[in-house]
KELODREN-825144 format. One record per atom (N, C-alpha, C): x, y, z; residue in three letters. Coordinates in steps of 0.2 Angstrom, whole numbers, plus 2048, in hexadecimal, padded with zeros to 3 digits. Each point is the difference from the previous one (the first is absolute). Example, Ala and Ser with C-alpha at 12.3 -4.5 7.8 and 13.67 -1.06 7.14 Angstrom:
8427E4827ALA;7FC806800ALA;804806800ALA;7FE8057FCSER;804806801SER;7FC805803SER;
This chain:
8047FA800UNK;7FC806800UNK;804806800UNK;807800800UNK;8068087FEUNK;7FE8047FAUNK;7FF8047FFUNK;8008047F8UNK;807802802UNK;8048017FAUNK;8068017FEUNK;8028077FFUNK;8058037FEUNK;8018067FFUNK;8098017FDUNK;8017FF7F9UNK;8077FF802UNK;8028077FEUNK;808800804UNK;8018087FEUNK;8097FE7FEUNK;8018037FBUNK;8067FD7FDUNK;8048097FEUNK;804800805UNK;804806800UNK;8088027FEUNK;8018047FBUNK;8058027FDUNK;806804807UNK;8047FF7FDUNK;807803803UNK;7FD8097FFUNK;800804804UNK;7FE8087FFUNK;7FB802800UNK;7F97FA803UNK;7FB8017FFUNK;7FD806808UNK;7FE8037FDUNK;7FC806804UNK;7FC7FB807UNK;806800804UNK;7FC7FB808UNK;7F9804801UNK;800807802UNK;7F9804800UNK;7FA7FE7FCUNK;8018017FBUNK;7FD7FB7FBUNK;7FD7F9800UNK;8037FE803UNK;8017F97FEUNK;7FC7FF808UNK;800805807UNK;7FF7FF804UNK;7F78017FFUNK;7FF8047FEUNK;7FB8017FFUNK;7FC7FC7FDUNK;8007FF7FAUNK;7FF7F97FFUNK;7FF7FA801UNK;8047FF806UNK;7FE7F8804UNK;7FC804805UNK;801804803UNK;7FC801805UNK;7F88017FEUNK;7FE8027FAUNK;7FB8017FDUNK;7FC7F7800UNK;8047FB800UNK;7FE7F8800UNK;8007FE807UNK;801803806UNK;802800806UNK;7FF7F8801UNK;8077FB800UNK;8017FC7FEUNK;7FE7FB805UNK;7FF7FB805UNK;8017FC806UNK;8077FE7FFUNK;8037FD7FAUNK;8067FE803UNK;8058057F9UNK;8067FF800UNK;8048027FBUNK;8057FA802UNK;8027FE7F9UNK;8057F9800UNK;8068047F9UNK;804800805UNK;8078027F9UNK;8057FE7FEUNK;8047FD7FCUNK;8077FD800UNK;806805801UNK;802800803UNK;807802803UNK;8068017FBUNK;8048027FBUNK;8067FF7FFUNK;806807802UNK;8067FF800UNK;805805800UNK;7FE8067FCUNK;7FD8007FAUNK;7FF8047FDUNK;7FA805801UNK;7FB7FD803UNK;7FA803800UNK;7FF80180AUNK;8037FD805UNK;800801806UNK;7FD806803UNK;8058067FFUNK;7FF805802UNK;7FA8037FDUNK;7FF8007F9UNK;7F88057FFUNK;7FB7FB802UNK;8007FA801UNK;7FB7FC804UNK;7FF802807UNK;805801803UNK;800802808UNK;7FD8087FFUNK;8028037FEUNK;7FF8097FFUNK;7F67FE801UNK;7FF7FD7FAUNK;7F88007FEUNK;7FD7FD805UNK;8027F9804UNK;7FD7FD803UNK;7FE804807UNK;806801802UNK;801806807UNK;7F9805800UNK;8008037FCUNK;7FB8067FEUNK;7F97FD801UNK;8017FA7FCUNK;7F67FE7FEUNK;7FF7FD808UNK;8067FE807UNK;7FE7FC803UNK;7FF807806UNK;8048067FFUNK;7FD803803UNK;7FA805800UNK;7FB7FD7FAUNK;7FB802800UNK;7FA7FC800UNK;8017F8801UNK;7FE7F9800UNK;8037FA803UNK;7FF803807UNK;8067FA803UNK;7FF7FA801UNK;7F87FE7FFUNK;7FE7FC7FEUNK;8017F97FDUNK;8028037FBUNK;8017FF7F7UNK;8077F9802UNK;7FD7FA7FFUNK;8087FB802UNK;8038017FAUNK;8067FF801UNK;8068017FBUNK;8027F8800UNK;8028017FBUNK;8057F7800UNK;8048007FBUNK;8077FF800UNK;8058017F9UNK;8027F9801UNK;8058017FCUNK;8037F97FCUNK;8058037FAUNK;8047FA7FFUNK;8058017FAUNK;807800802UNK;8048007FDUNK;8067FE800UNK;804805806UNK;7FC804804UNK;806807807UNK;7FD7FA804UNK;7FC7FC802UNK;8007FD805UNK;8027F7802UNK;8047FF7FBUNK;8027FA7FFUNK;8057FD808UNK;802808802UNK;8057FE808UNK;7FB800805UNK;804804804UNK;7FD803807UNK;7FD8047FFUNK;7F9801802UNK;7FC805801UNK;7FE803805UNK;8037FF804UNK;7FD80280AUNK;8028087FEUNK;8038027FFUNK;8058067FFUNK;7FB8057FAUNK;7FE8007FCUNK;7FD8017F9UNK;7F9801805UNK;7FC7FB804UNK;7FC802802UNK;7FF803807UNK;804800803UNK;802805806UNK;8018097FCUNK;8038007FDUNK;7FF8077FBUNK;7FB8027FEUNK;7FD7FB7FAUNK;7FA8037FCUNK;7F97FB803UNK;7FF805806UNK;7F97FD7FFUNK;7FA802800UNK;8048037F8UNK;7F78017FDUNK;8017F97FBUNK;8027FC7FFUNK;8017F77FEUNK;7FE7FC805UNK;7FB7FE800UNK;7FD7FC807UNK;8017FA800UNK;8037F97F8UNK;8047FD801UNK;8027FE7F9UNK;8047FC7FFUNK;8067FE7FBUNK;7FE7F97FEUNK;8027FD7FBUNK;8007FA7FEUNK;8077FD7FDUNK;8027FB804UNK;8077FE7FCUNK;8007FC7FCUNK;8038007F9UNK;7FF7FB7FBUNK;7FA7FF7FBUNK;7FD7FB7FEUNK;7FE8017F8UNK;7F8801804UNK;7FE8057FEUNK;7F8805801UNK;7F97FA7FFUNK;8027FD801UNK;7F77FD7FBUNK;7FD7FD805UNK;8027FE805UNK;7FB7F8801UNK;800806809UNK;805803801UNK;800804807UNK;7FC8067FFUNK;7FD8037FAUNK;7FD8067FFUNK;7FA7FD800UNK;7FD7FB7FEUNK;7FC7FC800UNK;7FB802805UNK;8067F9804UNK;7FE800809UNK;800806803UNK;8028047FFUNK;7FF80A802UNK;7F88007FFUNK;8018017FAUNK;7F68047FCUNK;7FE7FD802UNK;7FF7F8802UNK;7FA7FB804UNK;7FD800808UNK;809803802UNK;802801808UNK;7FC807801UNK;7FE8047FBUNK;800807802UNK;7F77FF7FFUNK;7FD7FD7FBUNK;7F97FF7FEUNK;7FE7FF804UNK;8027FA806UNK;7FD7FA802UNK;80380580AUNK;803806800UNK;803805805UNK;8037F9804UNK;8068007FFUNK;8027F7802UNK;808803801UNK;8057FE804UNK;807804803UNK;8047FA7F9UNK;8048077FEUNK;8047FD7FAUNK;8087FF802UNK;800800806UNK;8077FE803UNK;8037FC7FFUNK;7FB7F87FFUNK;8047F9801UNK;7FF7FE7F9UNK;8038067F9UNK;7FF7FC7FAUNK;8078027FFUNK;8067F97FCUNK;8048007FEUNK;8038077FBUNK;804802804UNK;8038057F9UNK;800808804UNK;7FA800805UNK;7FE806802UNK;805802806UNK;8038087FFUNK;802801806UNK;7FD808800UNK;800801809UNK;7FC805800UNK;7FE7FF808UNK;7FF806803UNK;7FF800808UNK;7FA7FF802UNK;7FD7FC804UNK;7F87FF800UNK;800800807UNK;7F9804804UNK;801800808UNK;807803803UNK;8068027FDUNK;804803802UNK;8077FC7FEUNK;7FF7FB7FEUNK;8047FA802UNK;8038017F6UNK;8077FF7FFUNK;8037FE7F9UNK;7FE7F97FFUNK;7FD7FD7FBUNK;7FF7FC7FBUNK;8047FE7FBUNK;8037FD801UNK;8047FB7F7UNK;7FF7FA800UNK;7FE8007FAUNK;7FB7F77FEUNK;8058017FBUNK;8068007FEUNK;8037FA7FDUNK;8018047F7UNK;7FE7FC7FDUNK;8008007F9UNK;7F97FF800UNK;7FA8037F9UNK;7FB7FE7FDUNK;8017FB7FEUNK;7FA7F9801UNK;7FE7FC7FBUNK;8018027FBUNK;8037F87FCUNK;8008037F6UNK;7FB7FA7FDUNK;8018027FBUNK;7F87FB7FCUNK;8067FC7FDUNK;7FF7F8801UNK;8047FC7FBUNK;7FE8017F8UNK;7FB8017FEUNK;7FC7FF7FAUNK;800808800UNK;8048057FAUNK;8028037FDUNK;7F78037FEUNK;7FE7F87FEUNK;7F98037FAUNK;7FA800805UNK;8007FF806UNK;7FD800804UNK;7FE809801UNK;804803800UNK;7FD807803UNK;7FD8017F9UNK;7FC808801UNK;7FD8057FCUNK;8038027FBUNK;8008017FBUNK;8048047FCUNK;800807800UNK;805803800UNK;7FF807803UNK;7FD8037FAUNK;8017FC7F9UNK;7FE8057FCUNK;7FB7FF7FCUNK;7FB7FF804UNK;7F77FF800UNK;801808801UNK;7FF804804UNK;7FF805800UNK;8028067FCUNK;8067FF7FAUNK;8018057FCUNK;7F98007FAUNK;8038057FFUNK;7F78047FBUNK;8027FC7F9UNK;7FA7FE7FDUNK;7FD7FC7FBUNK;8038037FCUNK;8038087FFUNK;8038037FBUNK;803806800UNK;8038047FEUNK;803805801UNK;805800805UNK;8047FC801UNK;804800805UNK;8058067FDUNK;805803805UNK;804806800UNK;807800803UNK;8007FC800UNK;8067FF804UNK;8077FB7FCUNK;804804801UNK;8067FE7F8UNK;8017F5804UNK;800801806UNK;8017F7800UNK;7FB7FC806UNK;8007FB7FFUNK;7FD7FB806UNK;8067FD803UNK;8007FF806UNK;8057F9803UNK;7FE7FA802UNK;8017FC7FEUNK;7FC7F9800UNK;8077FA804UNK;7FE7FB802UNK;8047FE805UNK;7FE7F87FEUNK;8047FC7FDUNK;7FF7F87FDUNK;8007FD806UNK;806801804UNK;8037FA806UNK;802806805UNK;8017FC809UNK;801804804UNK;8047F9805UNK;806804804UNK;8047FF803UNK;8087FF7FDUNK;8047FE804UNK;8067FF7FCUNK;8057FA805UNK;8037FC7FBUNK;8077FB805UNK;805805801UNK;8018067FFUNK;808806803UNK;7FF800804UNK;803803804UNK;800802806UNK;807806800UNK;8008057FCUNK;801807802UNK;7FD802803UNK;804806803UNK;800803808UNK;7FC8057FDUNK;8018027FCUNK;7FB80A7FEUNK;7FA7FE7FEUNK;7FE7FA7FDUNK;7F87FE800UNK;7FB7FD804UNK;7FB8027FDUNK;7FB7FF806UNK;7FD7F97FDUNK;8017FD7FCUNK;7FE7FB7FDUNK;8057FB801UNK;807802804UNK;8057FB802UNK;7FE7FA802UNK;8017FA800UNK;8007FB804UNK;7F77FF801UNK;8008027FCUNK;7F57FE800UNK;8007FA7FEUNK;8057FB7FEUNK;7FD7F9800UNK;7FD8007F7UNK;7FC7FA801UNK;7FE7FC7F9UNK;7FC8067FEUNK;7FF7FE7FAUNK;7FF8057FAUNK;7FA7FF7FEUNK;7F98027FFUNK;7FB7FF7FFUNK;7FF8057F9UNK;7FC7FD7FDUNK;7FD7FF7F8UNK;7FB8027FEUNK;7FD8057FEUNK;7F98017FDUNK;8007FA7F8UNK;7FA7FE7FFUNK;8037FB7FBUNK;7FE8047FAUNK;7FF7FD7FBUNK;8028037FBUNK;7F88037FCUNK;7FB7FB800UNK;7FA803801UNK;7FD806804UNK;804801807UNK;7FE806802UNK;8038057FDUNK;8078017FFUNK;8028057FCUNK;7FE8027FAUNK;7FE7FD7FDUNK;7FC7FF7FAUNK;7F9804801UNK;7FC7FF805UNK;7FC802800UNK;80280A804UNK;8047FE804UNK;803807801UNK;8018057FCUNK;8047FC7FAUNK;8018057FDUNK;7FC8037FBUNK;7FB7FB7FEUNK;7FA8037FCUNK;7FC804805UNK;800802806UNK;7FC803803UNK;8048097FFUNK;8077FE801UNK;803806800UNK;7FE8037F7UNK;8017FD7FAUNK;8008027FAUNK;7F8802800UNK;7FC7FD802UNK;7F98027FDUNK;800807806UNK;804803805UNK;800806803UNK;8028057FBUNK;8057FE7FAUNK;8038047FCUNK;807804801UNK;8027FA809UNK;8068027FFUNK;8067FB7FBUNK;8058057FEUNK;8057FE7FBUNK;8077FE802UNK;801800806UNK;8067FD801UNK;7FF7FC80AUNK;8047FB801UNK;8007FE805UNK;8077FD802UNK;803802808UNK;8047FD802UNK;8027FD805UNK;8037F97FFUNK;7FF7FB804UNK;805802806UNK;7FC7FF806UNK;804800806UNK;8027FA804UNK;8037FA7FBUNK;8007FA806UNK;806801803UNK;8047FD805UNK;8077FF802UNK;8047FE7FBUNK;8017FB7FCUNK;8027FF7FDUNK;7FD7FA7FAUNK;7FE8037F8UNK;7FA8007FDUNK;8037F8800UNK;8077FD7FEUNK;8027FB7FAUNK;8047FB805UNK;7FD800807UNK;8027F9806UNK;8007FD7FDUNK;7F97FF7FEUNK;7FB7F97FFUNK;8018027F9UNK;8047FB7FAUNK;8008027F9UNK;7FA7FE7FDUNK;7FD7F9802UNK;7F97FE7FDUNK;7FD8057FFUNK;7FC802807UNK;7FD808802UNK;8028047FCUNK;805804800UNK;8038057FBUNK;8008007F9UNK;8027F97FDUNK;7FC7FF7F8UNK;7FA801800UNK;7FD7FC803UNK;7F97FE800UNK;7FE8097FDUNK;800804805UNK;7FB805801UNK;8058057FAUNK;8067FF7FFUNK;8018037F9UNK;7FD8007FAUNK;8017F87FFUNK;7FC7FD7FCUNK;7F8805800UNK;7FC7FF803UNK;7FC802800UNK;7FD8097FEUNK;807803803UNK;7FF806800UNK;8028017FAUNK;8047FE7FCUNK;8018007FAUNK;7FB8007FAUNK;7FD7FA801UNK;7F97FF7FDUNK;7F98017FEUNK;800801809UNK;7F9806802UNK;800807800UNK;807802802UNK;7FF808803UNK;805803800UNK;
């Protein structure tokens, strides 16, 4: 029963602006992804809407929370809690937790102070079955898409284990198979976007995999 609202914002975008505008949708939750690059005007914006909607839960994710978080949310708490690692099956249990007004303390992934007390559950549960989750790209527009690329994601995890990445040491390597990219990518092209780029760890581990969907792209798209 959530209606949606997505807000998808540029590097210089007019925070004022922009503030007014979500305020205008006076949200129950706001859920954000976090990177190095976008941190700060996230904080700027959020700080503002929370102090004129304290109400309003926040919950981020994304690749600033992959460590320790105690410290991040002892500072910024206008973030009321964080998720560590892959968003899907813990964002879930949030929006069901908050429907059903149920304490989202004891779900995997979550950190975040409740009753006073620091919280860390670890890592989020991950989905084995790649084709199991939603496709995100149900929701782009039936046409006129405007945006020069899409980012699409075949496979997730990695056998490395370098130190700089947050993908380090994730273990087995999980598969969308080829049907569902397949049907991915027809959802992308009938948006009428024209170029797409793949963000797996490493596209060509698995060479079957990586012919396979060449092949494919080659033929269809």
């Amino acid at each position: 029963d959530w209606q949606w609202r997505t807000f998808e914002l540029a590097a210089g975008e007019d925070i004022f602006r922009t503030l007014h505008e979500l305020s205008e949708y006076r949200p129950d939750m706001i859920a954000a992804t976090f990177y190095v690059f976008n941190r700060q005007f996230l904080l700027s914006l959020i700080r503002r809407y929370k102090a004129v909607s304290p109400e309003c839960l926040v919950v981020g994710g994304g690749p600033e929370f992959m460590g320790d978080n105690r410290e991040f949310l002892v500072r910024e708490k206008c973030v009321n809690l964080v998720v560590r690692g892959e968003g899907e099956i813990a964002f879930k249990k949030i929006l069901e937790s908050q429907g059903a007004k149920r304490d989202v303390s004891d779900i995997p992934g979550v950190c975040g102070y409740f009753r006073g007390k620091y919280v860390d559950n670890g890592v989020a549960e991950i989905a084995p079955n790649l084709d199991d989750l939603p496709s995100p790209f149900e929701c782009l527009p039936t046409q006129g898409f405007r945006k020069p690329f899409v980012h699409m994601e075949t496979s997730r995890g990695c056998r490395g284990t370098c130190s700089f990445c947050t993908s380090g040491g994730s273990g087995k390597v999980r598969y969308r198979s080829q049907t569902r990219v397949q049907a991915d990518l027809e959802r992308i092209r009938a948006s009428g976007a024209t170029a797409v780029r793949l963000i797996d760890r490493t596209f060509n581990e698995n060479r079957a995999h990586c012919v396979a969907l060449l092949k494919m792209f080659r033929a269809d798209f």
